[in-house]
Each structure stands twice: as structure tokens, then as C-alpha cells.
N, C-alpha and C positions, 0 to 999 in steps of 0.2 A: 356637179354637186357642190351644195355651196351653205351656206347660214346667212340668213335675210331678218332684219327688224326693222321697224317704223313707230315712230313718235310725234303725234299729233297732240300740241295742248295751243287751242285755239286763243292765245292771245298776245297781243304787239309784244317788239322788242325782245323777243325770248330766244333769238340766235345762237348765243351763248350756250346759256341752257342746256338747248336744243341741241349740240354739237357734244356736251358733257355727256349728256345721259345717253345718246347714240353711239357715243365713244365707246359708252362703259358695256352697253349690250355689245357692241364689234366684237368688243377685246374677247368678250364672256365666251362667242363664237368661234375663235381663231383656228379651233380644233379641226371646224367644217369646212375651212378652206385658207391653207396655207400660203396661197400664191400670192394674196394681195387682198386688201380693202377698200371700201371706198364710202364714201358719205355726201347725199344731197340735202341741203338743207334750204325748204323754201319759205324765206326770210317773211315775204308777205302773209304767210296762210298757218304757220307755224309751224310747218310739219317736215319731217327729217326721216331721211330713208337709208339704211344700213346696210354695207352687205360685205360678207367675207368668200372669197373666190378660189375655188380650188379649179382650175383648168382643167378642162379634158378635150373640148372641142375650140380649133380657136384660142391657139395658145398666144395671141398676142394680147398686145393694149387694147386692140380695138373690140375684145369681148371684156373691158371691165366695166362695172356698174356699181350704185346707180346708173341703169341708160335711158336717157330721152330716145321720143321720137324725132322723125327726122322734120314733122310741122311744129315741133314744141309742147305740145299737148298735153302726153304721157310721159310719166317717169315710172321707170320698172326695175322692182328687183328680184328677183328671180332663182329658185332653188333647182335644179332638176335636170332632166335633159327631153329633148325634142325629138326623137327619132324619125321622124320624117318632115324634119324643117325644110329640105331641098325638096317637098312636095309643095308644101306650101308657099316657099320662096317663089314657087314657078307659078306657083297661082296670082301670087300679088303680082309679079311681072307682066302674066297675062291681062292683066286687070291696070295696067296704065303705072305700075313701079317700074320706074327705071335702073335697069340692071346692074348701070354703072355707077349708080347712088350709092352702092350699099359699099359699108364702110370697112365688113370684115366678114368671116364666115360663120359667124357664133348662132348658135341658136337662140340665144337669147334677142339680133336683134331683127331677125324674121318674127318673133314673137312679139313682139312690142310695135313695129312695124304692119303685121295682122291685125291687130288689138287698135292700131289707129285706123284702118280701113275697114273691117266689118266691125268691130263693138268685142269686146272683152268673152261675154259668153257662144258668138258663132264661132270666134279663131281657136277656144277650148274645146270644141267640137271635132275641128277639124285636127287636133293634136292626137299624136300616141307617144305616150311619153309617160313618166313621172315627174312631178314637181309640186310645188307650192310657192306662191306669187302674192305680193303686194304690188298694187298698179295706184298713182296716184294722178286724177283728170283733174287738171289746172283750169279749164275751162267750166266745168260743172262743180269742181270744189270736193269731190268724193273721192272717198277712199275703198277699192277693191280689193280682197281676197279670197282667194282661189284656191284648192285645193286637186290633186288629181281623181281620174276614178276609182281606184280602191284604195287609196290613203298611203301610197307608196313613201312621200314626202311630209314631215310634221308643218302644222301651221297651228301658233298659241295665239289668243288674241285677249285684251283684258280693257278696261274701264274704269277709272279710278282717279282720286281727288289730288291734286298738286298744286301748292300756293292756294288754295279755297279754289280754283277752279279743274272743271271736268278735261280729262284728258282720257285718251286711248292708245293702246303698243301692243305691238303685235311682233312676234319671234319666232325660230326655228323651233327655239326648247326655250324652256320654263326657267334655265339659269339667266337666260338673257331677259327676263321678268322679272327676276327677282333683284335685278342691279339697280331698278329705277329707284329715286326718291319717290315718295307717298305718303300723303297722309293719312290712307286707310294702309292695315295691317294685312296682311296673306295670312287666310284662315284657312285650315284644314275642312275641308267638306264632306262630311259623315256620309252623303252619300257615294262621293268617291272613296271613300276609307268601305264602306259597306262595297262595291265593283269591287276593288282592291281585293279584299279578305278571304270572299266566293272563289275570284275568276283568276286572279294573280294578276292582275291590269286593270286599269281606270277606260273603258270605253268612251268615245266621243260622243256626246259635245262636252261630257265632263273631261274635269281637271282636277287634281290633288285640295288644289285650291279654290275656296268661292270666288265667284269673280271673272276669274279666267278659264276663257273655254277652249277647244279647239273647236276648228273647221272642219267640215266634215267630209269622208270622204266626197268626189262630185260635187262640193258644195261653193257658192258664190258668196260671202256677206259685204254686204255694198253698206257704208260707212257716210253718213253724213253730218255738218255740224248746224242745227239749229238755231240761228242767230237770237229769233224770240223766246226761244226757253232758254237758253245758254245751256246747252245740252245736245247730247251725239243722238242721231235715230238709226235704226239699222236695219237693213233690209235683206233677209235669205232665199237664197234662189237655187233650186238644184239644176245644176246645167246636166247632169247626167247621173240617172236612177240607175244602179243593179238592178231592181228589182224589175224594173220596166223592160230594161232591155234582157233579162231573163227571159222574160213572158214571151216578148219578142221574136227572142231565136227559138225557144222552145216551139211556136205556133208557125213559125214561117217555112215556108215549102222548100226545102235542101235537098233534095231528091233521096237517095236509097242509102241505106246503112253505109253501104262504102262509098259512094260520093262524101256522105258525110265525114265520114273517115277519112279517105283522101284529101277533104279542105281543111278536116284541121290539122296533119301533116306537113300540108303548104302553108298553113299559115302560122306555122310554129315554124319550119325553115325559115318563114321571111323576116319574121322577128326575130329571130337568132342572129338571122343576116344584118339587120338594122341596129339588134345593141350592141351588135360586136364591135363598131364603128367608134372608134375613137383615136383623135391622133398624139394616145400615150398606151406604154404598155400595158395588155388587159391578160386578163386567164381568165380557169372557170371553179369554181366551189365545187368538188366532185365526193359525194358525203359515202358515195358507193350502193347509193340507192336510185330506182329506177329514174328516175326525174331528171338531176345533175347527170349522168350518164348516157342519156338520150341526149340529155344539149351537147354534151362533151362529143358525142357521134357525129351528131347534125353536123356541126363545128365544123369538123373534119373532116367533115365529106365537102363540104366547102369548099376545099384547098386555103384555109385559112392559114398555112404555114404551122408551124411551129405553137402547138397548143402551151399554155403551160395549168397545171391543175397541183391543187392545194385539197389536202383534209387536214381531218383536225383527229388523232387517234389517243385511247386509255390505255395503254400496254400492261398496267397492274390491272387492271379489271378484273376481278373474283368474278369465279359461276355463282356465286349467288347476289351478285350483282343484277339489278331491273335491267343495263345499259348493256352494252356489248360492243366489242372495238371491232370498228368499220376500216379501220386501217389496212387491214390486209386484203380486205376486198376493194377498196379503192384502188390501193398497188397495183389489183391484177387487170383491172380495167385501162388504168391508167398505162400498165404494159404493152395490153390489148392493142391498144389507139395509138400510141406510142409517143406518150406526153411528157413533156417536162413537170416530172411531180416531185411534189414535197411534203412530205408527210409531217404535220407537228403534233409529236408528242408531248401528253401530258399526262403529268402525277397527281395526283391528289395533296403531295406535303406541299409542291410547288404554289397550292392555289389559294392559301392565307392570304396574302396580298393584293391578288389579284380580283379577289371576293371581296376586300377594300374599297378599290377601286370605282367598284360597280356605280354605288348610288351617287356620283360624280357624275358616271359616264351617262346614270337611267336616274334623270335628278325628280323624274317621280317614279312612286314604290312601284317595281317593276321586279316579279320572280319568277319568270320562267329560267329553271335552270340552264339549257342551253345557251342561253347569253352566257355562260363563260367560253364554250364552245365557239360562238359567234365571234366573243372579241379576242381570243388567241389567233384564231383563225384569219380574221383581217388585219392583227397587227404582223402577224408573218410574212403576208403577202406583200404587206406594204416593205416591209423590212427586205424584201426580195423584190424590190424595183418597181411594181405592180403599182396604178392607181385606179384599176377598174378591174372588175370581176363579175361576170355572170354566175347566177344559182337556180335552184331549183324554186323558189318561194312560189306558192299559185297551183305548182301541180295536186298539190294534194285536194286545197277544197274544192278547185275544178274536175277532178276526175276519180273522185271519191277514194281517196286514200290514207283515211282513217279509219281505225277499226268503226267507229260509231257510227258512220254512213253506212253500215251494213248490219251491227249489234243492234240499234235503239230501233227499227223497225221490225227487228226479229223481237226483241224486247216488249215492244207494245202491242204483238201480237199473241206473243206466251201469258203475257201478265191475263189477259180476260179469261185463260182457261183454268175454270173452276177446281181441278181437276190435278194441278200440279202447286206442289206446296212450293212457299220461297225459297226455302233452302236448297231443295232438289234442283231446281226451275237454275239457281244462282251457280250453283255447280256445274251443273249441265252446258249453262251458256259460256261458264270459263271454259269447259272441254273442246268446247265447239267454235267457239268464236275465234277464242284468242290466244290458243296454243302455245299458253305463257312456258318456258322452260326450265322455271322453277319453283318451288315449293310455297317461295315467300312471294313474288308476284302473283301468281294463283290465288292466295288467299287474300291479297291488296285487292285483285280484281273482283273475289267471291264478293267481298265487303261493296266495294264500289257498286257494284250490279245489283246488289240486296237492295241499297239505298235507292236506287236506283226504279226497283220495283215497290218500293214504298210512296214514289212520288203520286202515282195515279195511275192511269191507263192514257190520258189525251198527250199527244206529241210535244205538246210545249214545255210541259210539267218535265215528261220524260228528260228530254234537247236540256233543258236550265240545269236538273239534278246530274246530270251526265259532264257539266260543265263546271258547278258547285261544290262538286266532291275534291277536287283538285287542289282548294286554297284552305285558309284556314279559320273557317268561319265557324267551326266547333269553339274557340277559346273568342270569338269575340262578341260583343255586346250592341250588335246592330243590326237591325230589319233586313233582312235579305231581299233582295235585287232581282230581277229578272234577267238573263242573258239574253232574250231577243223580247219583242213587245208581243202582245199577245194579238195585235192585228195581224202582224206579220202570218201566222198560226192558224189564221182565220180566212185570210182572202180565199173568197170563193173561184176568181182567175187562176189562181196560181195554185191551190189543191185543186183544179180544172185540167191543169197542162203542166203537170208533174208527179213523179213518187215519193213518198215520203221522205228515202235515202235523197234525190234529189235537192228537196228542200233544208235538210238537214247540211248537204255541201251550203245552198247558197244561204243559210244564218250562219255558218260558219264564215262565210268568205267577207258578208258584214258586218260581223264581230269579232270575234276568234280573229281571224287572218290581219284585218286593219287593225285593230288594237292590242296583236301580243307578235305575231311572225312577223310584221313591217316594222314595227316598232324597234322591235330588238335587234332585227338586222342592221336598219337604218341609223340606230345611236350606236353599234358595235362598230359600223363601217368610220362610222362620221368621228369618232372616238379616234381615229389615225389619219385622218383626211383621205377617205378610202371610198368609191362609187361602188357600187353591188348594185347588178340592174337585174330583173326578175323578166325573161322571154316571155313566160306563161301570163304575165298579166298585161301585155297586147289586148286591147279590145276586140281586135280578129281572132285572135286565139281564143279567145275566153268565150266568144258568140258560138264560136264552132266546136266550141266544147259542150257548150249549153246544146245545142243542139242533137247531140250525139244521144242517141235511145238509155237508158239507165243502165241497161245489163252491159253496156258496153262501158260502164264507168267501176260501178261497185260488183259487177257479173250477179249470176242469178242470186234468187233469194238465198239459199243457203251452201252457195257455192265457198270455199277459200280462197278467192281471187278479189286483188281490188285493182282498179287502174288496168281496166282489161283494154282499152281501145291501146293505151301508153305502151303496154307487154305486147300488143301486134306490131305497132310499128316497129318498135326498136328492137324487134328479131328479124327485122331486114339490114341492120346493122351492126347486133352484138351476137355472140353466140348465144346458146339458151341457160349455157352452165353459169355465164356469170348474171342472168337475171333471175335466178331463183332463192334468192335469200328472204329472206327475212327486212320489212320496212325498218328504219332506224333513223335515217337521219345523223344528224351530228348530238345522238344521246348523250348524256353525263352521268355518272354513275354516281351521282348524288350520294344517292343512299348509302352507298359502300364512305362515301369521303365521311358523312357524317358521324358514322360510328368508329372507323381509326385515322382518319386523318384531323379534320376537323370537329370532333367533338367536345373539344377540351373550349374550343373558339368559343362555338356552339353556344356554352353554358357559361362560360366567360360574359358574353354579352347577354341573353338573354336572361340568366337567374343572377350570374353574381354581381350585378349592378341596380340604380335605380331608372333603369332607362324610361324614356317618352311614351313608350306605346303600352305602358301599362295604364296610369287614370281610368279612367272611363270606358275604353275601349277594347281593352284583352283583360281577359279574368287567366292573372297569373297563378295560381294555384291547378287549374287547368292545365296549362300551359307546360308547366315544373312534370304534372302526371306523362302528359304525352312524351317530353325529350325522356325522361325513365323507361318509359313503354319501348320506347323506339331505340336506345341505346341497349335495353336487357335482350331487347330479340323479340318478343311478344307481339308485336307489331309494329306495320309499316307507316312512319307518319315523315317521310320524309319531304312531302311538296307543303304540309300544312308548315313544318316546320324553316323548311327552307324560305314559305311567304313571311315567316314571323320575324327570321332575322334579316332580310331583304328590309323589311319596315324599320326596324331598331336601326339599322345600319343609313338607311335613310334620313329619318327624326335626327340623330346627330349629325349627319352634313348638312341639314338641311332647313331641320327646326331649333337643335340646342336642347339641351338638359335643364 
């Protein structure tokens, strides 16, 4: 795991330059890898390639980068890790590389090595892994970036005026963008501020910023400079669709419900087997819910020695808290297996500072509350020796473990019946669905589901308002956004060879998952120089999960079971008593912090000052109504609220006053 940047401004003499401004993205980086840097810069073609390295595989010299290939051709820089590079290793060998050539064990330079013998998009084929890559061809003059298949690893890229001439830079994160000199300005993009406001996250190919976009998951953009227009052309290329290879495994012949079951079993052991690999100390993220728990089994049934697991627990946590502390059920698991654990507690007075922190570490607006959750959590571990840690990320939109892979197609089933008023209809499905445990979630959910039933009767409408209710797009002043496109919603293939719960996981796993769970994980991690690798999003695991009948994912239509194939297996390995809780996660009790811990903050920043995010964009009057509403007890606005100071806290590290 590492931070990677690149700077192309196509013209003579610019070495110099070219060494400053790469410098200054390095440095911006350092966080993402403490072991070492390094920088190529080619003098002829004007372009400079950056990289900060945090070791995990190939703890010598001979994995640092920038690396060429071993003909000259490629220079590669490289974020991520390889999980079966000694597969591939063996293939280039078979294929006329000789064995004794290679100069180290890294996986980076089996990758580059690949990349010079089949071509950039067959050797990402052949990978299972996460990453994001810039590849620079000295011979054709182009510049490549890469991205993995669900977006595990960030890739920024941007375009932009320096000295009167066109230039291009591409980064891990948006602070190493925002170091360059330019003579165009970084502007706020309404329609990422509109993603933002809805969804609590800017979705790919957007950015915070005009200009600059990311890569997308699966995605190739091949970079070139046009000598007769003195101008970059760029070319996108998906080396690997979800959606396709959904269709895919859903249509392809896997034999019988338990073969099924049994190969995705095997091919969650093997991936367990493959990220656990690493020659530095690793553990696992055990949140005490079914997912991390299962890895933590598998693990162990391994003879992997000596586990060590990590949560993150609320020990003041009120019953009328939304959250609920997972800590003592992690304990008992962790007893279970018989782990080296450590439980980090956290207070609510503790987390002023830490809530500071944030839009440094997520330098675009980024509020899913669990990121504080995420970054106590890997700076502990790191603080206890650790530089790698498996979790659970993947299981849920793979194997339906969200309430709304099971609500929103009960949902657009009740809405057409003429027959049941909203209110009833709204009640009824809090009773039934979602078994909330108190009084004020109940009524958060009543409201959310009302909404919800207001959107229409067709899936998509449903899927976006189910997603839109969460931000806080009540106090702002911008056109609302879609969460998935409306093709998506439409393909007659994929409403051919699927259920609606079905479909509802895979827009989650293309939205949702790449742009709020990867994202937060991966800057909480990257935030301590810390690897967190994700088992479940293996391509074999995730095919063989696509595969697997719906009722084996979210169970029958109106059962209370979710993640039923996950609850057979891992009663070959836990008891039954500690898998019957309640899903959680590493929750935050927001809502409790906002009204007596941080509330005084709260109003500090967002009323008693003249902060950024008011102008044009939030109607603060609004705004003043809702923290009143939500401090008196009247209702719950605590994720709208939470997106509003996430934004203000941003604006000033980011934009100025």
C-alpha cells in the first residue's frame, strides 16, 4: 500500500520544475507510505513519476519505485497489492522470463514485468488484488492509469494550464493536486456538492472539483500528448465490467445450490489464504458481526498461529442511542477463537479533536459517520505493531446485508396496493422490517419509509430515495442527483437473470460500496500507513457469490434473515449463540455525541460563525431550524446534520473563509 503521483507538462528543459512539483505531491503523501520515496523524472518527454512506499511484501531496495522494466520501456508506479503475483510470476517464466533475472520478490515487479509482455490491460486480467497504477510507455509516449475492480485503491487525475501550457497529474488523493502551481483555479463542482449533500460522498468520475476526476472502478485511461494541437487526447477503456461479469456468473451453469455454496466457501478460504500473506505483522478487524468473524474462523482454522483482532467499542452508549456497543460481543468471539484482542474504547468528549482531524485525512467532503470508527480503529492497530489488517468490507453488498436488499422490494410491492394508507403501510414496515429497539429510530425509520413511499412505485425512484434520505439535501439549494443511472434500472439482461433484492446489492456495490465503504476505509488506513485488505472482494469470491440463488443471500421474501448462505457456513465453525445478534458494524452513536458531547461544537461552527457553505448553496435559516429540532428531542436529523458539519469543516481546510 503506498501514495503514487505523476506530472506530465509537455515541454523542453522543465527537469527542474518537474522534480519541485513532484516533490511537493511526495511529501503531501508521506502518510501513505513511511518506508521510503522515490522519483523518476523523464528529462526528454517531461513527465515525473512519484511514489511514497509503505512495504508489506519485499521489504528490501529492490521493491522500491518508480520501477522500470527490465527492457526499458515501462516505468511503473504502483499503489496496492498482488495477491497472486507467484501465479503470474510462473506464467512469465513459462513464457520465456528467466527466473534468475528477477531482481526481488515484490509484486510490483511481476507487474511491470507482465505489463511489458502481454500489454497493460491482459496482465490486469490476470491480477487479483487491489491497486491503482500509473504506467509510463517510453516507446509510444503514453501515459496509463488503472484502476482495480471495485475501486478498492483511489486514483485522481486532472488537466490544467501551467506556464500558458497544457499539462496533466494524477494522485492517490486530491491533497497531492492541490500542491501543484496552475494557472487555472480549483472550483467547487455543484454537481459534486449536489452527490455530496443527497448521498454523504462525491461518486466517480466526479471530484469536489471541476477538472479533476477519478478513475473508475475497472477503468483504464490511456493519456496522450498531441503534438499538432499542443493538447492531451484520452482514451477510456473498461478492462473489467461488474456488471458484465454479474450477468455472467448469474447465467453460467455452477451446478446445485450446494455446490454453489460449497465454491464460494472455497473461494473465500483461498482468498483469506492469499491476503493474509504478508512479510509484516497483520490481524483482523473483528466489528463482532457476521462477516469479520467468519474471516476471523477461516483464519484459524488455517493454522495461521497466533491471530491478533482489533474493535473499536462506545462503552457510554445510552439506550436511546441509533448505535450500540459491539464490544462485548467481539470479546466473546475473540475469546471463542482465542485471539490476541484489543478492544479500543471510545467516548464521545474524547472525539472534538479527532472530528478536526477528519477533513485532512477525507480532503474531500466525506460523512459517513463511521470514519471516526474506521480511523481510531487503524490508528490503534498500527500503534500495536500491526501494518496490515483483514475486514469484512464486500460482505454486505455481496450477500445482501442490508436492511434495503430486503425493505425496498417489499416496499415497491406494498406501495401499488390501493388498499393501505402511507402511514399505516410506514408503520407496519418499521414493525416488520427493521425491528428498531427504540422509540426515536422507529420514528427516523417511520419518516425515512414515508419518503420513501412518496418517491413512485418503479425500482430506481425507490433505490435513489432510500439513498437520498441519509444527506442533507433538505437545507441545500441544488438539483438532486441520481444514485445509479437509469440504464442501469432498465437492462432487459439483468432484470432477465436477477431479483430485484439482487440488483439493489449490485447498484450498491457500484456506488454505495466504491464511493463511501472503500473510500473511508482506505483514507482511515492510509491516514497511519496502515494496509486493510477486503477477502470478499476477490473476483472468485464475488463470482461465487453472484451465483448463489437470492434466497440464499437476503432469505425468503418476508423472512428476518439476511446473509443466509454466510450464517450456514460459519455454523461449521462458531457456535449459533454468538451469531445471532443484531448487524452493526463498527456503528457510531452520533446522534447521542451530538446532543451532549458535541453540541456546543456543532453550533460553534455551523451558526455562530460566517462559514463557506453557506452563499448559495445551504439556506441557513433552515439549517438553525433542523440543529433546534434535533437538540429539543423532536426529531432525528443527525446524518443530515453530521453531512453539514463534515462540509464547513472541509471549506475551511480546504477552501478558506
Amino acid at each position: 500500500m503506498c501514495g503514487i503521483a505523476g506530472y506530465w507538462l509537455p515541454t523542453s528543459g522543465q527537469a527542474k520544475w518537474l522534480e519541485h512539483e513532484i516533490g511537493l505531491m511526495n511529501d503531501s503523501l508521506r502518510h501513505r507510505g513511511e518506508d521510503s520515496d522515490g522519483i523518476y523524472i523523464d528529462e526528454n518527454d517531461s513527465l515525473a513519476l512519484g511514489h511514497r512506499r509503505l512495504a508489506i511484501v519485499d521489504l528490501t531496495a529492490e521493491g522500491h519505485q518508480p520501477m522500470q522494466s527490465r527492457s526499458k520501456r515501462f516505468w511503473l508506479t504502483f499503489n496496492g497489492e498482488i495477491y497472486n503475483s507467484n501465479e503470474i510470476k510462473s506464467r512469465l517464466e513459462s513464457d520465456g522470463y528467466v527466473s534468475g533475472c528477477w531482481r526481488g520478490t515484490s509484486d510490483t515487479e511481476v507487474l511491470i514485468e507482465g505489463i511489458d509482455k502481454y500489454g497493460l490491460e491482459e496482465t490486469l486480467r490476470m491480477t487479483r488484488g487491489m491497486f491503482a497504477l500509473g504506467v509510463w510507455d517510453m516507446k509510444n509516449k503514453k501515459l496509463s492509469l488503472a484502476r482495480d475492480r471495485f475501486g478498492e485503491k483511489p486514483l485522481y487525475w486532472t488537466w490544467f494550464k501551467v506556464k500558458g501550457r497544457n499539462a496533466v497529474a494524477f494522485a492517490s488523493e486530491l491533497k497531492a493536486i492541490t500542491q501543484l502551481s496552475s494557472d487555472d483555479v480549483l472550483r467547487i463542482s455543484r454537481d459534486a456538492f449536489s452527490c455530496y449533500s443527497q448521498f454523504g460522498c462525491i461518486k466517480a468520475p466526479l471530484s469536489i472539483y471541476e477538472r479533476v476526476e477519478k478513475v473508475e472502478a475497472g477503468m483504464i485511461v490511456d493519456i496522450e500528448y498531441d503534438v499538432s494541437r499542443d493538447d492531451f487526447k484520452c482514451s477510456r477503456v473498461k478492462w473489467w465490467d461488474v456488471i458484465d461479469a454479474f450477468k455472467k456468473a448469474k447465467t453460467s451453469d455452477r451446478g446445485s445450490r450446494v455446490d454453489r455454496l460449497n465454491s464460494f466457501e472455497e473461494a473465500l478460504k483461498k482468498s483469506i489464504k492469499e491476503q493474509s500473506n504478508a512479510d509484516v505483522k497483520t490481524g483482523i478487524f473483528l466489528s463482532g458481526g457476521l462477516d469479520s468473524s467468519l474471516i476471523a474462523s477461516l483464519l484459524r482454522d488455517q493454522d495461521q498461529g497466533i491471530i491478533n483482532t482489533f474493535t473499536v467499542s462506545f462503552p457510554d452508549t445510552s439506550s436511546t442511542s441509533l448505535s450500540a456497543d459491539e464490544g462485548p460481543r467481539a470479546k466473546r468471539i475473540a475469546e471463542y477463537l482465542g485471539t490476541t484482542h484489543v478492544d479500543c474504547r471510545v467516548d464521545g468528549a474524547a472525539m472534538r479533536e479527532d472530528i478536526r482531524e477528519l477533513p485532512q485525512i477525507y480532503d474531500e467532503p466525506f460523512s459517513d459517520s463511521s470514519q471516526i470508527a474506521s480511523y481510531i480503529l487503524c490508528r490503534e492497530a498500527k500503534h500495536a505493531g500491526l501494518k496490515v489488517a483483514l475486514g469484512g468490507d464486500g460482505g454486505d453488498e455481496l450477500l445482501g446485508g442490508y436492511r434495503r436488499h430486503r425493505a425496498l422490494p417489499i416496499i415497491k410491492q406494498a406501495s401499488s396496493l390501493p388498499f393501505i394508507g402511507e402511514d399505516r403501510l410506514a408503520r407496519t414496515l418499521v414493525n416488520e422490517l427493521f425491528d428498531s429497539r427504540v422509540l426515536e429510530s422507529r420514528a427516523a425509520m417511520r419518516q425515512k419509509i414515508s419518503r420513501v413511499l412518496r418517491a413512485g412505485t418503479d425500482l430506481s425512484s425507490i433505490y435513489n430515495e432510500s439513498l437520498r434520505t441519509l444527506g442533507m439535501s433538505a437545507i441545500t439549494r441544488v438539483e438532486s442527483r441520481e444514485a445509479m443511472d437509469e440504464d442501469f434500472w432498465t437492462d432487459p439482461e439483468l432484470i432477465e437473470c436477477s431479483t430485484m433484492s439482487e440488483r439493489i446489492m449490485l447498484a450498491d456495490t457500484i456506488g454505495y460500496m466504491e464511493s463511501d465503504i472503500l473510500v473511508k476505509m482506505d483514507r482511515a488506513s492510509m491516514a497511519h500507513s496502515f494496509e486493510t485488505r477486503a477477502p470478499f472482494l476477490s473476483p472468485s469470491v464475488a463470482e461465487t457469490a453472484w451465483s448463489l440463488p437470492s434466497d440464499l443471500k437476503v432469505g425468503r421474501l418476508y423472512s428476518d434473515k439476511r446473509k443466509v448462505a454466510l450464517r450456514k457456513i460459519a455454523k461449521k465453525y462458531l457456535p449459533t449463540g454468538l451469531l445471532s445478534g443484531k448487524k452493526q458494524g463498527f456503528a457510531v452513536p452520533i446522534d447521542q455525541w451530538m446532543r451532549r458531547d458535541i453540541d456546543c461544537f456543532l453550533k460553534s461552527q455551523l451558526l455562530d460563525s460566517e462559514p463557506v457553505i453557506l452563499g448559495d448553496l445551504i439556506d441557513r435559516r433552515k439549517l438553525e431550524h433542523l440543529i433546534n429540532e434535533h437538540n429539543d428531542g423532536s426529531a432525528d436529523h443527525h446524518a443530515c446534520l453530521w453531512s453539514a458539519l463534515m462540509w464547513k469543516l472541509w471549506c475551511d481546510r480546504w477552501v478558506g473563509s
